[in-house]
C-alpha positions as CSV (number, residue, x, y, z in Angstrom):
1,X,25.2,17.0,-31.3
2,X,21.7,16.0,-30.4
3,X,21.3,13.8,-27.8
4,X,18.2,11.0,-27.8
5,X,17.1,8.8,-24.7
6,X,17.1,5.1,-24.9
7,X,16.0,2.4,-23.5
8,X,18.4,0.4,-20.9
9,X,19.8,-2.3,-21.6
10,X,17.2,-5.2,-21.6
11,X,20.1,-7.6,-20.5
12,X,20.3,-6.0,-17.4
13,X,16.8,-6.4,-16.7
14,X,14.8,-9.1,-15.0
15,X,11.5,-9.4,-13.6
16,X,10.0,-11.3,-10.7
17,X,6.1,-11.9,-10.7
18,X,3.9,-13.9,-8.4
19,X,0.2,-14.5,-8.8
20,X,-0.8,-11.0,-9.0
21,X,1.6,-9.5,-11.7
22,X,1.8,-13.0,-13.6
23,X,-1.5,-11.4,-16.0
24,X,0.4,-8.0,-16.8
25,X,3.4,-9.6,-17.5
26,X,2.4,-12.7,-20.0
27,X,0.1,-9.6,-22.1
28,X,3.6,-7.5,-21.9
29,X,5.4,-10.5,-23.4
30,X,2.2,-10.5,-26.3
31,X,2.9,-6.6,-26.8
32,X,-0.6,-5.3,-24.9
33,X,-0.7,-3.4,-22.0
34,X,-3.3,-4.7,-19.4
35,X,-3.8,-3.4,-16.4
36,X,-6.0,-5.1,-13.0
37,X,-9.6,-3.3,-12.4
38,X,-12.0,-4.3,-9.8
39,X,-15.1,-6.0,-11.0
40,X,-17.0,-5.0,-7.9
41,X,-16.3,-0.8,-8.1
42,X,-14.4,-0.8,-11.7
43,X,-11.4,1.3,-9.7
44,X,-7.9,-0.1,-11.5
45,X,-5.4,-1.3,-9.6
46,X,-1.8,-1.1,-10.2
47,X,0.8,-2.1,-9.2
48,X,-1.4,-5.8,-9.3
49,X,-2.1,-6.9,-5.8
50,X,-4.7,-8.9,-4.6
51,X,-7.3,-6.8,-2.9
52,X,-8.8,-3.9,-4.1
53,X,-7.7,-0.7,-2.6
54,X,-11.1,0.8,-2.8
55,X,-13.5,-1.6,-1.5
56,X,-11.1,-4.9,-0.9
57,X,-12.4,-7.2,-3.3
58,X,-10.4,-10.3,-4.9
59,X,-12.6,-10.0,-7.8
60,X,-10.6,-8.7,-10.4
61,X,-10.9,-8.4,-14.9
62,X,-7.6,-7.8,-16.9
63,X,-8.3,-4.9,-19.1
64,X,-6.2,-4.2,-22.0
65,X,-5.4,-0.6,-22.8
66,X,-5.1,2.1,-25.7
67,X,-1.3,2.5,-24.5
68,X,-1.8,6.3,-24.7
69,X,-0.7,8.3,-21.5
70,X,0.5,11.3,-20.0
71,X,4.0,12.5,-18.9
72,X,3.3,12.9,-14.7
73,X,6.8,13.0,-13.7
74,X,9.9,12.9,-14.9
75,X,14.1,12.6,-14.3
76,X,16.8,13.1,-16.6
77,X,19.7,10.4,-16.3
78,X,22.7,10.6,-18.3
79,X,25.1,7.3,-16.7
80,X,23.9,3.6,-16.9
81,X,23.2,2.6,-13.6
82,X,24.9,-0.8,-14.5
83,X,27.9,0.6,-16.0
84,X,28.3,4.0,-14.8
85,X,29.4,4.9,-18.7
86,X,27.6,7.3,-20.3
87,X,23.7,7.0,-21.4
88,X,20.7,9.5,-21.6
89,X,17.8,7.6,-20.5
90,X,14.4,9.4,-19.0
91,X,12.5,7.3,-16.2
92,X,8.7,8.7,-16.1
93,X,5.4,8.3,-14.4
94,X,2.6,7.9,-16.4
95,X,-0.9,8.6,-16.3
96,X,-2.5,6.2,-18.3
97,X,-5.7,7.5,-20.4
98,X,-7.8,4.2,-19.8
99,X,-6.9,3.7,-16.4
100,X,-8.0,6.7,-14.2
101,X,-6.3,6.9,-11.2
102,X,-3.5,4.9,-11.5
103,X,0.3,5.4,-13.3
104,X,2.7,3.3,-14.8
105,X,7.0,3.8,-13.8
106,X,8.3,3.4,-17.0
107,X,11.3,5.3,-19.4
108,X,10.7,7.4,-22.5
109,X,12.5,7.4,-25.0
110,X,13.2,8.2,-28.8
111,X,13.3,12.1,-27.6
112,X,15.6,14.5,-26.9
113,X,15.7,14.9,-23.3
114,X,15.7,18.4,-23.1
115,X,12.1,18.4,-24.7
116,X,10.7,15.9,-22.1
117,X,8.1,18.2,-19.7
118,X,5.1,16.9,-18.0
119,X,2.2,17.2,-19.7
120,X,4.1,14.9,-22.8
121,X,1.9,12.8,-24.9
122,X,3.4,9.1,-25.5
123,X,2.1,5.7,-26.7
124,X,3.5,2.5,-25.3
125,X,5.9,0.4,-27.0
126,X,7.9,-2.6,-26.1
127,X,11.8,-3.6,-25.2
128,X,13.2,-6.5,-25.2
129,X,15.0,-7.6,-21.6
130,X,16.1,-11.1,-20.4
131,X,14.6,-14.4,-20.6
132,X,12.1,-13.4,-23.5
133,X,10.3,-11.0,-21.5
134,X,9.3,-7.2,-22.7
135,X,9.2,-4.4,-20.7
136,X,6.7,-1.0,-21.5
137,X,8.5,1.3,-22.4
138,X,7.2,5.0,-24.5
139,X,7.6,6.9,-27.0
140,X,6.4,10.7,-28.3
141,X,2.8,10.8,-29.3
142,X,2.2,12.8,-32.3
143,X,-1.6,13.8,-31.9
């Protein structure tokens, strides 16, 4: 039987934002992936947060990305961590192709997980959690 890793349950999932994340989140919920970069030294910031790390600036533009990224890191899970029942899901680390120097905690899924390794080429995608909010979420990139 071939096993494939799937997204958790958006019905278990809620977000909190505040001024900083509000941006990332309301372009999630419109299917783009933005991402915080400094206007001052053009370093991305993520997760949002008010100052730059690099040179502490406020000044920031929201830049929407390709959505193309790199496996960094990886785990294999195989129980819901809401229900303890059974569930292959695959949290990951992403290195994000537009955005040098940050990464992105998100899940992969639509895979086997015994063919997930870093080094993995995925695109973004989108699931559907509570209150009419999406969450990024990848899939397999076939280049």
């Amino acid at each position: 039987m071939t096993v494939t890793a799937q997204a958790l349950p958006g019905a278990n999932i809620s977000i909190t934002m505040d001024n900083c994340t509000a941006p990332f989140w309301e372009a999630a919920k419109q299917e783009r992936l933005e991402v915080p970069q400094c206007s001052q030294c053009g370093s991305f910031r993520m997760p949002p947060r008010p100052y730059c790390p690099e040179c502490q600036s406020q000044d920031v533009n929201w830049v929407q990305l390709s959505g193309k990224g790199t496996v960094y890191s990886f785990a294999l899970c195989n129980r819901s961590p809401f229900t303890g029942e059974e569930l292959h899901y695959v949290p990951v680390v992403m290195d994000l192709d537009d955005a040098p120097g940050i990464r992105l905690v998100s899940n992969l899924v639509d895979i086997d997980p015994a063919a997930v390794h870093i080094g993995l080429r995925a695109l973004v995608s989108w699931s559907p959690i509570r209150d009419g909010w999406v969450l990024p979420i990848f899939r397999p990139l076939e280049e």
